[in-house]
N, C-alpha and C positions, 0 to 999 in steps of 0.2 A: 447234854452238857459235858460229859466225860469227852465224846469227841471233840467238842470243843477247846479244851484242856491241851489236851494230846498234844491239837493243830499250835497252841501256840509254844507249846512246850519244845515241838521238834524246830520249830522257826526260829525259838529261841537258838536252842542249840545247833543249826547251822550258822546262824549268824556269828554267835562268838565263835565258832570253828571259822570263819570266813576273816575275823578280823584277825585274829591269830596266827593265822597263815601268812594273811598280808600283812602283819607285821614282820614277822621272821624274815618273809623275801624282801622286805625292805631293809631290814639291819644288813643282811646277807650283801645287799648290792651295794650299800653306804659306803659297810668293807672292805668291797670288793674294790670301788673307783674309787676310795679315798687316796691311795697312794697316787693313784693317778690325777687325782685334781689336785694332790700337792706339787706336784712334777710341773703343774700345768703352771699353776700358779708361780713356785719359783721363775720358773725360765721367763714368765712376763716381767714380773720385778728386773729379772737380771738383764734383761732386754732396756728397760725402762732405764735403770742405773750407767749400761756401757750405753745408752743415746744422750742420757745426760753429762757422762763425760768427753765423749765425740764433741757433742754443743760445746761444751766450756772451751777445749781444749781448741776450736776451730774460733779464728777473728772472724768480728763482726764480717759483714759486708759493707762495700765503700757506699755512702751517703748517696743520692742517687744525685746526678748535673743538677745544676739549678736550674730553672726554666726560664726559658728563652726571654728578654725583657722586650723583644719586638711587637710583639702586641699590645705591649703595654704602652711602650713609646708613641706607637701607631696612633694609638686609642689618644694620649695626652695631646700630640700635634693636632689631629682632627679637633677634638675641645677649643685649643687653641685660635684655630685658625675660625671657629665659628664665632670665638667671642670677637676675633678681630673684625669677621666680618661684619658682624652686629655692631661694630662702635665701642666697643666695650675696652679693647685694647688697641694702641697705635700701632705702625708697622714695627717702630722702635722696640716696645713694649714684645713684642711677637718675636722679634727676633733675638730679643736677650733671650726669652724663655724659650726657644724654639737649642739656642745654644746649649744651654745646660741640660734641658734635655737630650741632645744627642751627643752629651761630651764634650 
């Protein structure tokens, strides 16, 4: 039983020596790179700040053409010409709308 004791006694006392240690060299190193992850930090901010005035300061870009109405037209006279040919529209009829369609 005494050895028993002992065993848990010295286990004890390595382990708070273990955590104790690992604490110090953790404070030690927080320390250490804190100036350093301040550094790090500012200069993103300041990064972030001059690309946000870059942006303001720089005009939009132009709208981009409008897209072509040729296939739209394309697509409208085909329609057209099928209703004509189905009876659905006269020549007359086809060619009012065949005009305004193309202007």
């Amino acid at each position: 039983m005494p050895g028993l004791i002992r065993g848990v006694a010295r286990t004890a006392v390595i382990a708070g020596t273990a955590t104790a240690v690992s604490g110090r060299v953790q404070r030690r190193q927080a320390e250490k790179y804190a100036d350093r992850d301040q550094q790090i930090a500012a200069n993103r901010a300041e990064g972030y700040y001059s690309g946000m005035e870059q942006a303001a300061g720089q005009q939009a870009p132009p709208p981009p053409p409008p897209a072509a109405a040729q296939p739209d037209m394309v697509a409208q006279l085909k329609e057209l010409a099928e209703l004509r040919d189905q009876g659905i529209l006269t020549d007359e009829e086809f060619a009012a709308q065949k005009a305004k369609i193309l202007g």
